[in-house]
The first five atom37 places (N, CA, C, CB, O) and aatype in JSON, in Angstrom:
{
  "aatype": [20, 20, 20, 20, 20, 20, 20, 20, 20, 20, 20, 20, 20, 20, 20, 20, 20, 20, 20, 20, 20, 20, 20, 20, 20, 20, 20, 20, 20, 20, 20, 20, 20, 20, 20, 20, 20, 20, 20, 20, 20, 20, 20, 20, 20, 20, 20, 20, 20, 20, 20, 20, 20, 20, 20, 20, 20, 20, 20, 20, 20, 20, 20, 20, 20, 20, 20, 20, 20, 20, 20, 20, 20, 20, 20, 20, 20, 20, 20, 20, 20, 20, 20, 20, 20, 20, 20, 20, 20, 20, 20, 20, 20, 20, 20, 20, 20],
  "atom_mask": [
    [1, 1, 1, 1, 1],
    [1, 1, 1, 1, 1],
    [1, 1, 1, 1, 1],
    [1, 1, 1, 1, 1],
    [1, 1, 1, 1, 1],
    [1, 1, 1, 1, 1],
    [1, 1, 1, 1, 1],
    [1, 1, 1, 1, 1],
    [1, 1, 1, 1, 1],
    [1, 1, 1, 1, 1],
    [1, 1, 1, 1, 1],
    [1, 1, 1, 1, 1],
    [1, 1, 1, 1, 1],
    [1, 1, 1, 1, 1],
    [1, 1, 1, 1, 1],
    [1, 1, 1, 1, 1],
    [1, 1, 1, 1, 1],
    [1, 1, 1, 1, 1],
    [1, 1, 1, 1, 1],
    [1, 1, 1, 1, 1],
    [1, 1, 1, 1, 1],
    [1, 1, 1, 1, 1],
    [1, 1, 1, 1, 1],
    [1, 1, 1, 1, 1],
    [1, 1, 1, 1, 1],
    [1, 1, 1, 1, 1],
    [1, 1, 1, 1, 1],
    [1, 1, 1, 1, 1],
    [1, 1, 1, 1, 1],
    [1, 1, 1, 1, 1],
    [1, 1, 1, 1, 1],
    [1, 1, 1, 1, 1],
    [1, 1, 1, 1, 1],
    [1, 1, 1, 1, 1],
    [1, 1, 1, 1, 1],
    [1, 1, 1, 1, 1],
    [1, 1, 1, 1, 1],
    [1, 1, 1, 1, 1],
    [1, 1, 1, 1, 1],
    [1, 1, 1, 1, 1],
    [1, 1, 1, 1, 1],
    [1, 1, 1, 1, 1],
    [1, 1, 1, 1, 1],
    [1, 1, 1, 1, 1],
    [1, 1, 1, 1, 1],
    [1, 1, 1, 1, 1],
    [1, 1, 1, 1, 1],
    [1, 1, 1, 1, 1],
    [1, 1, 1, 1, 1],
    [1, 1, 1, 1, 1],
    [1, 1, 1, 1, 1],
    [1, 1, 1, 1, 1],
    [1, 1, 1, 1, 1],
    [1, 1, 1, 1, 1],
    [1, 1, 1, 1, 1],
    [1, 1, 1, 1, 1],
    [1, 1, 1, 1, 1],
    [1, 1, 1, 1, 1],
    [1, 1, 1, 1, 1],
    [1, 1, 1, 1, 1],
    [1, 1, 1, 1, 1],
    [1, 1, 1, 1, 1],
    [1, 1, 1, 1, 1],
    [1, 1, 1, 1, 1],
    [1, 1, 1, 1, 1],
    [1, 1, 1, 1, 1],
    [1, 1, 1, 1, 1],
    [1, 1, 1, 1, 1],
    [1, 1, 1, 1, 1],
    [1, 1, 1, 1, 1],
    [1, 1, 1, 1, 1],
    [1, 1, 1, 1, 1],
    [1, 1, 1, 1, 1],
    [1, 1, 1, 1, 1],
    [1, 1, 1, 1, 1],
    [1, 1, 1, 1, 1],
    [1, 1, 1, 1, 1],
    [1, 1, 1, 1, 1],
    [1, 1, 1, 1, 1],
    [1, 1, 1, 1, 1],
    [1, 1, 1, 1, 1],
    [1, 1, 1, 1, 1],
    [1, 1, 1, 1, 1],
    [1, 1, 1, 1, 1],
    [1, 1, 1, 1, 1],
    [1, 1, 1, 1, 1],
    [1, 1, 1, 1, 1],
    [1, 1, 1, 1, 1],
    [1, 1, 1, 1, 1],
    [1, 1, 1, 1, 1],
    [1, 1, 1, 1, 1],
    [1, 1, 1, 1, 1],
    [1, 1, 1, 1, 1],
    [1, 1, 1, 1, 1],
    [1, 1, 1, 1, 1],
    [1, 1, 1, 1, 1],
    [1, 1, 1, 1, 1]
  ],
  "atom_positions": [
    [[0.85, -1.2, 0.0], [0.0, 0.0, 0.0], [0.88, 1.24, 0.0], [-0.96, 0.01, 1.23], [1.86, 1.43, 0.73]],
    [[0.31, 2.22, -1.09], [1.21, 3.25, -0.8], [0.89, 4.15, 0.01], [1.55, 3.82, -1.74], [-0.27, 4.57, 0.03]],
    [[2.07, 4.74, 1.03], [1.87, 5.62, 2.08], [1.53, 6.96, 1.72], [2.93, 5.63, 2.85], [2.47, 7.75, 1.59]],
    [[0.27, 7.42, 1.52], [-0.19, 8.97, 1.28], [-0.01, 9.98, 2.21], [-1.54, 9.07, 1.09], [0.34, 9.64, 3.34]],
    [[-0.2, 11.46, 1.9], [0.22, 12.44, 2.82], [-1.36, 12.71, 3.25], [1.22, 13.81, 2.15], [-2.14, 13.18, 2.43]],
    [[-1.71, 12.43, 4.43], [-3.18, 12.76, 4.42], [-2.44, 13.77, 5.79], [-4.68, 11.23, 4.69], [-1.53, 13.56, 6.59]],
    [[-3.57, 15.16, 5.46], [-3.29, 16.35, 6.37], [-5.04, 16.62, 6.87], [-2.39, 17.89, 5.36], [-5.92, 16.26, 6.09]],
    [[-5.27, 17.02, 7.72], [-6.45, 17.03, 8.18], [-6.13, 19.04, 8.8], [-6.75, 15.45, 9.48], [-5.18, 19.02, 9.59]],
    [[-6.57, 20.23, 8.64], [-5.98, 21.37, 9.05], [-7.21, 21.46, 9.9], [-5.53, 22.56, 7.99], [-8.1, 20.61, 9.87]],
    [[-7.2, 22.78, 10.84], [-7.93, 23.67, 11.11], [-7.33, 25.28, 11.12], [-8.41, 23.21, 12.26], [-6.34, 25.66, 11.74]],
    [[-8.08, 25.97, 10.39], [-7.76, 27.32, 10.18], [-9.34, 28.46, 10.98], [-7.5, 27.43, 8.18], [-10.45, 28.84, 10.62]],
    [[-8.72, 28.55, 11.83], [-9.47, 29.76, 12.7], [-9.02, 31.64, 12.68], [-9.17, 29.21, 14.36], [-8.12, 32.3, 13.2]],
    [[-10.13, 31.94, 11.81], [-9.5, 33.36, 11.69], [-10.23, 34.32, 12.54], [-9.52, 33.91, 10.21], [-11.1, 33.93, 13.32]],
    [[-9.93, 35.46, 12.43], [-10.06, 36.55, 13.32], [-11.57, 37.06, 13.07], [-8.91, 37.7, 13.04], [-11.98, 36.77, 11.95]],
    [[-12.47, 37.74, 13.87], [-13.55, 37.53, 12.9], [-13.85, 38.63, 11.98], [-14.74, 37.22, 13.58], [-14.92, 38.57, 11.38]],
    [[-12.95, 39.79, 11.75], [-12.6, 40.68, 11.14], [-12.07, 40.02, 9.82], [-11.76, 41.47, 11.92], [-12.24, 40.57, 8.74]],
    [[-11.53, 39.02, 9.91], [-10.81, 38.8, 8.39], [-11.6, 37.44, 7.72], [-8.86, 38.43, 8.57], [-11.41, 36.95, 6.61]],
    [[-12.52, 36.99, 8.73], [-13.75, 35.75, 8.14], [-13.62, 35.53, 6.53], [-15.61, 36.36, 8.42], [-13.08, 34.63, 5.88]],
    [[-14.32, 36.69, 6.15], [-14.37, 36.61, 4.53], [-13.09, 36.59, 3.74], [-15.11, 37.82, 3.98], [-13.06, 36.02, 2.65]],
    [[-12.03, 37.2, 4.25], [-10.78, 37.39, 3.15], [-10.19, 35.88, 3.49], [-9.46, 38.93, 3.5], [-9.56, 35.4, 2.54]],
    [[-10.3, 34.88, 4.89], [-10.02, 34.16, 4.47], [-10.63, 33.09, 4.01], [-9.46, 34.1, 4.9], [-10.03, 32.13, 3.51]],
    [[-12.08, 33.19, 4.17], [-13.15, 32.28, 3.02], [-12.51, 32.35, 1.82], [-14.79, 32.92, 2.71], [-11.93, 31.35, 1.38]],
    [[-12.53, 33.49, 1.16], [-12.03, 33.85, -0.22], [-10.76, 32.98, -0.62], [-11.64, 35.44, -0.27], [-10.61, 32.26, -1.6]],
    [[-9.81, 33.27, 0.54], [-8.84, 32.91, 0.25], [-8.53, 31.56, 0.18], [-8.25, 33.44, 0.83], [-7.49, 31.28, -0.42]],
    [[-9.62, 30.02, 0.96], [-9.22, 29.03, 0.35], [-10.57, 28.94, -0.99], [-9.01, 27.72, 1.54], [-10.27, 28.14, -1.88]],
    [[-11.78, 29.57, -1.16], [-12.14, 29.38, -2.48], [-10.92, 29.57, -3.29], [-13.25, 30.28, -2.9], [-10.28, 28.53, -3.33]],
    [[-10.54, 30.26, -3.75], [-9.33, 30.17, -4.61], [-8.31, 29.88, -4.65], [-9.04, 30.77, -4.93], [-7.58, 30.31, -5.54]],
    [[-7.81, 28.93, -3.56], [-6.76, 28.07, -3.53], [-6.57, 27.02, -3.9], [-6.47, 27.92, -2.78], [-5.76, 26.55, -4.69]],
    [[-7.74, 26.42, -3.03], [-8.08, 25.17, -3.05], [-7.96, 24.39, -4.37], [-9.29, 25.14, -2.59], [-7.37, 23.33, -4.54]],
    [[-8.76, 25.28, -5.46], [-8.73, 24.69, -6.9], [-7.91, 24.81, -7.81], [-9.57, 24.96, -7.5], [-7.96, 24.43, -8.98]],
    [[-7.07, 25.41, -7.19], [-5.42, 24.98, -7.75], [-4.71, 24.42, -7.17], [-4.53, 25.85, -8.03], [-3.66, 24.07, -7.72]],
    [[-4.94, 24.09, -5.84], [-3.89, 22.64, -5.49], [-4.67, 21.49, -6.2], [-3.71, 22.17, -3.53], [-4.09, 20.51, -6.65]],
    [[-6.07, 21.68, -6.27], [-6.62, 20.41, -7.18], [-5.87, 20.3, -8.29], [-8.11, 20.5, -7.7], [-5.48, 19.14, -8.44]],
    [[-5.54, 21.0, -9.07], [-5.05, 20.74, -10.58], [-4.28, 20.47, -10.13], [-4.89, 21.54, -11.73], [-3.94, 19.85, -11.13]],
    [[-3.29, 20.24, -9.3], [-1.91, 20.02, -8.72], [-1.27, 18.8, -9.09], [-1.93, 20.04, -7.31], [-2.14, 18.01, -9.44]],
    [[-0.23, 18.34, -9.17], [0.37, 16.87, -9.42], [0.05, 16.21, -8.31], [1.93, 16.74, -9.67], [-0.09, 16.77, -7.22]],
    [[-0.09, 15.07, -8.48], [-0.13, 14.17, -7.03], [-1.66, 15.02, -5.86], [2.01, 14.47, -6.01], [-1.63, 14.51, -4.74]],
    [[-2.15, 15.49, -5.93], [-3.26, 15.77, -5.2], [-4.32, 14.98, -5.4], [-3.61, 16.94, -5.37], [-4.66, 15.19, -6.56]],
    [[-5.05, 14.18, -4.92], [-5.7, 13.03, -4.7], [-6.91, 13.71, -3.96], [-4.83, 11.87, -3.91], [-7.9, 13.38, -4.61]],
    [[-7.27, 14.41, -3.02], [-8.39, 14.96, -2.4], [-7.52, 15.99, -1.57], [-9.4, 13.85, -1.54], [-6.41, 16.13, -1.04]],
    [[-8.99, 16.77, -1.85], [-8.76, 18.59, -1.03], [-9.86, 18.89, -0.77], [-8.16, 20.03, -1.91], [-10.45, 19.46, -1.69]],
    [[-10.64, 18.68, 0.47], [-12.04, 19.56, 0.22], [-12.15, 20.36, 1.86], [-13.73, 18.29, -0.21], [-11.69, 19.94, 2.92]],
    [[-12.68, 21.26, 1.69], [-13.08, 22.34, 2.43], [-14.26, 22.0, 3.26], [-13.34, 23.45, 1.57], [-15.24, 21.37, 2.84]],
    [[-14.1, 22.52, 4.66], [-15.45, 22.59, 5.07], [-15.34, 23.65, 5.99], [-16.07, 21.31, 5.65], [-14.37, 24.37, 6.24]],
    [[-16.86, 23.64, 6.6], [-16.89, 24.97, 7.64], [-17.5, 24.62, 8.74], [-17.65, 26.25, 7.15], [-18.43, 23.82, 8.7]],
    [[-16.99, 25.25, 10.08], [-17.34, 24.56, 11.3], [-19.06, 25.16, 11.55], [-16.08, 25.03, 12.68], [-19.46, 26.33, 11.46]],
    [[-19.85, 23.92, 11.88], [-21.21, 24.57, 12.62], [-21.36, 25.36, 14.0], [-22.1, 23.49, 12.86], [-22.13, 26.25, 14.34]],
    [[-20.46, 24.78, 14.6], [-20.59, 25.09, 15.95], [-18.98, 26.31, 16.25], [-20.63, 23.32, 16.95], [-18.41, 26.86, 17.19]],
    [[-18.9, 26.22, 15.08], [-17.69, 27.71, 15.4], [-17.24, 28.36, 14.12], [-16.02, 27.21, 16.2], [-17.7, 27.93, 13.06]],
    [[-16.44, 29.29, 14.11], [-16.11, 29.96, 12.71], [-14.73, 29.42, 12.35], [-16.07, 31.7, 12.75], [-13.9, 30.31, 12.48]],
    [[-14.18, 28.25, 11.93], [-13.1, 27.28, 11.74], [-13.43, 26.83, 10.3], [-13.08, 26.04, 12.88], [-14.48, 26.46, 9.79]],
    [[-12.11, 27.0, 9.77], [-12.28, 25.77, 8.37], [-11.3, 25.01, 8.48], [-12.2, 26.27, 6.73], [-10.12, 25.25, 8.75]],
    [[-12.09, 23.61, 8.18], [-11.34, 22.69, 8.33], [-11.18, 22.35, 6.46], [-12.04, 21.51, 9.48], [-11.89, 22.51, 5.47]],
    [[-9.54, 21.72, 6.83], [-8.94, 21.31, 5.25], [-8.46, 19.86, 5.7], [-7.41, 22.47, 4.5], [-7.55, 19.58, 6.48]],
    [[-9.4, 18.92, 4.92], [-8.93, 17.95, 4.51], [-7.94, 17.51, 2.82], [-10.05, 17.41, 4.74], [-8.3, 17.65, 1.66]],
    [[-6.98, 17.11, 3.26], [-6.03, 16.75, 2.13], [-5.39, 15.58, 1.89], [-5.11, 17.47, 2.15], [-4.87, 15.1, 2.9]],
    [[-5.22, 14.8, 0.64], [-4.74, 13.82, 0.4], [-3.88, 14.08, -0.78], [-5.65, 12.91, 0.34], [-4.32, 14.45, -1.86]],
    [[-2.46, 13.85, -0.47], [-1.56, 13.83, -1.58], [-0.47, 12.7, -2.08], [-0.91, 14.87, -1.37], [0.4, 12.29, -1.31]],
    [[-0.59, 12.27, -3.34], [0.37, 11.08, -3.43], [1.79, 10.87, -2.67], [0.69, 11.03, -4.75], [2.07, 9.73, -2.3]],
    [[2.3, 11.47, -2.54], [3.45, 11.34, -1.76], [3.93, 12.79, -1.38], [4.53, 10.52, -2.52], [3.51, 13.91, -1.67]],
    [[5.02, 12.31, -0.61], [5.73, 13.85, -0.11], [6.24, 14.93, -0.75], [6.74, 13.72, 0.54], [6.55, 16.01, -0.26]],
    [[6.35, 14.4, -2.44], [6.87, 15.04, -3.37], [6.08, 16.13, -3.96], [7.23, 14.22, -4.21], [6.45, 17.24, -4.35]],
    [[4.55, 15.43, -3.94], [3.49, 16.12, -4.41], [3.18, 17.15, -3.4], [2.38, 15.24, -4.7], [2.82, 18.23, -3.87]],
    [[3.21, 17.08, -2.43], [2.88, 17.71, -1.07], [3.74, 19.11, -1.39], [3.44, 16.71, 0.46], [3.22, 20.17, -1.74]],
    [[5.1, 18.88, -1.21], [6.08, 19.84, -1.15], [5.46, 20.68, -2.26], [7.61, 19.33, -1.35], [5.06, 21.81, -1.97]],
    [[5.34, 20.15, -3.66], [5.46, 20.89, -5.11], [3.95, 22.01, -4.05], [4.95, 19.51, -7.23], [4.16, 23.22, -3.96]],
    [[2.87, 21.52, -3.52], [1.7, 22.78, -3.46], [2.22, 23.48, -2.44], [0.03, 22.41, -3.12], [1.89, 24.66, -2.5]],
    [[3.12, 23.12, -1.24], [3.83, 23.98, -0.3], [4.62, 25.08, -0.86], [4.7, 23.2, 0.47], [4.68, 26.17, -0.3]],
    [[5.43, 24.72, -2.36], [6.16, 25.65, -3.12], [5.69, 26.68, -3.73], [6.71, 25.14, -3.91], [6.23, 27.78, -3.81]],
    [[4.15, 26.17, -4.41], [3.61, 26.94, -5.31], [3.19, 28.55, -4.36], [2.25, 26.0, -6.02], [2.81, 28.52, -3.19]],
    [[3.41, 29.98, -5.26], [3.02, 31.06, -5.17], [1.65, 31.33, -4.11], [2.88, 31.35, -6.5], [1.56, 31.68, -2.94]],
    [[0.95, 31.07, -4.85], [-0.68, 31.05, -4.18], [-0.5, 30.37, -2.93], [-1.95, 30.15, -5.13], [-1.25, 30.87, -2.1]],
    [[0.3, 29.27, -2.38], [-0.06, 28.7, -1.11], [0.82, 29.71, -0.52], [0.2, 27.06, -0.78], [0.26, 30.14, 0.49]],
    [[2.14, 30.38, -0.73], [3.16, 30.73, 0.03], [2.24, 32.18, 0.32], [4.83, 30.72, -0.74], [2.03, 32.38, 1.52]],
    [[1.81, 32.96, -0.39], [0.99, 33.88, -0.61], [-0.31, 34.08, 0.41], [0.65, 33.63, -1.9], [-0.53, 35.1, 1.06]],
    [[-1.22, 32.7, 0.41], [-2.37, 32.79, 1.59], [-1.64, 32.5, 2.7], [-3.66, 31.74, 1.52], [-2.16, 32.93, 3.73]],
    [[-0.59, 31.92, 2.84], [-0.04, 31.66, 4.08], [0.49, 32.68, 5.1], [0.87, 30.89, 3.82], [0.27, 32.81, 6.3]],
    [[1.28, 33.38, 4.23], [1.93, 34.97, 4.62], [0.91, 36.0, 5.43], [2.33, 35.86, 3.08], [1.08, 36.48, 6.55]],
    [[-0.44, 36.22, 4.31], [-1.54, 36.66, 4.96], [-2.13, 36.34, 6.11], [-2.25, 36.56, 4.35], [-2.43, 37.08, 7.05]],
    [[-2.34, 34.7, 5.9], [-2.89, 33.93, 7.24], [-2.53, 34.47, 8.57], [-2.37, 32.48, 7.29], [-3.32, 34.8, 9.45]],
    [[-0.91, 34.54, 8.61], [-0.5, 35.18, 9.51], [-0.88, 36.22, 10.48], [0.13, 35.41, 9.11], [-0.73, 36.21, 11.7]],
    [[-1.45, 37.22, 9.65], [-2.12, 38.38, 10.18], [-3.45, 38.11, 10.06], [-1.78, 39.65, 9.54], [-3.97, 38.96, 10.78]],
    [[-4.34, 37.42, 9.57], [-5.09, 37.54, 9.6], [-6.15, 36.06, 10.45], [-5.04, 38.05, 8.44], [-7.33, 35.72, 10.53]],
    [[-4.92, 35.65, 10.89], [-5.71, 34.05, 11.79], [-6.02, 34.7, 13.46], [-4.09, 32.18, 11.99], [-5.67, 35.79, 13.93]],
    [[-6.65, 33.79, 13.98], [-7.0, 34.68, 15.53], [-5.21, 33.22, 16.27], [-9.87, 34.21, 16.64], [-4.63, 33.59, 17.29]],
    [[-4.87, 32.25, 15.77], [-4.16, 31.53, 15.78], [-3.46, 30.42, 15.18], [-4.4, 31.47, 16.29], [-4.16, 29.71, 14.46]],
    [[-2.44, 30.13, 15.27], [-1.61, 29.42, 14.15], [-2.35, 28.42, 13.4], [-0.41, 28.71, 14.7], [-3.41, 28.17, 13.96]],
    [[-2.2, 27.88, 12.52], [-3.4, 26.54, 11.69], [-2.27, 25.75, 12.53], [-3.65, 26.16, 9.34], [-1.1, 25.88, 12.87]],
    [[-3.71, 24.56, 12.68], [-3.46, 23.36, 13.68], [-3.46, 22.28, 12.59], [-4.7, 23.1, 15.0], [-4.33, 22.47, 11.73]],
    [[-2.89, 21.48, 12.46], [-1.99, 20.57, 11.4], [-2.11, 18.95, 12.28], [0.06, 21.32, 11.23], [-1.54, 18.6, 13.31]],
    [[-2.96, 18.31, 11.53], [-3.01, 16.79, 12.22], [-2.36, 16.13, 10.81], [-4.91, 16.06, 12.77], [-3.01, 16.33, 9.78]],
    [[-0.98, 15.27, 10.69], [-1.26, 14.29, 9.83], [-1.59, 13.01, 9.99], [-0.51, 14.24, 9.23], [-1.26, 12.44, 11.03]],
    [[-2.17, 12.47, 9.15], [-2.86, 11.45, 9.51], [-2.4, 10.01, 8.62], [-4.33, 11.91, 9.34], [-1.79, 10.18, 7.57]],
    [[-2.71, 8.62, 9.08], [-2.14, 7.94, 8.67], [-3.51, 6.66, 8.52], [-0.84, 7.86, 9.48], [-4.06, 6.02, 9.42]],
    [[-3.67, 6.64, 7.52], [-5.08, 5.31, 7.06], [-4.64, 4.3, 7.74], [-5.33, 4.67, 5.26], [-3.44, 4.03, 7.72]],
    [[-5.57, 3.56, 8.46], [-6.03, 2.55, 9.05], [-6.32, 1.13, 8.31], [-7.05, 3.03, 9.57], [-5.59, 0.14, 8.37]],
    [[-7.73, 1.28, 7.49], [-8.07, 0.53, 7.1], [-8.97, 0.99, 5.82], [-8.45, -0.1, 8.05], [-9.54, 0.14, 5.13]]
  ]
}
């Protein structure tokens, strides 16, 4: 079985910057899809709080790195900075079964 990069995030922003960073994974997101090696990316939004959670699956570590490199991620990330209420919380995860 091959070992995938599965990342599970949570991104909690400030509630001043809510929308810029909604915006900001609508239009991310669908360019790490076109991405090499990206296997699943989907977005969601917390009910019970203002959190987005990013689920991700990437063929290997290689593929991973190449969307860590790309412009647009280095770009929302920089922003994130200022605009998160705290750092994104980063689970990786490892399939079971």
């Amino acid at each position: 079985m091959t070992d995938h990069i599965i990342v599970f995030a949570r991104i909690t922003p400030k509630p001043q910057f809510y929308e810029k960073v909604e915006d900001t994974l609508l239009k991310v997101i669908p360019m790490a899809l076109d991405g090499p090696g990206c296997l699943a990316l989907n977005l969601y939004k917390g009910k019970e709080d203002d959190s987005f959670y990013v689920y991700e699956v990437w063929e290997n570590e290689k593929a991973h790195a190449y969307h860590a490199a790309q412009e647009y991620t280095k770009e929302a990330l920089k922003n994130f900075k200022m605009w998160l209420s705290k750092p994104i919380e980063v689970i990786d995860l490892s399939k079971m079964i």
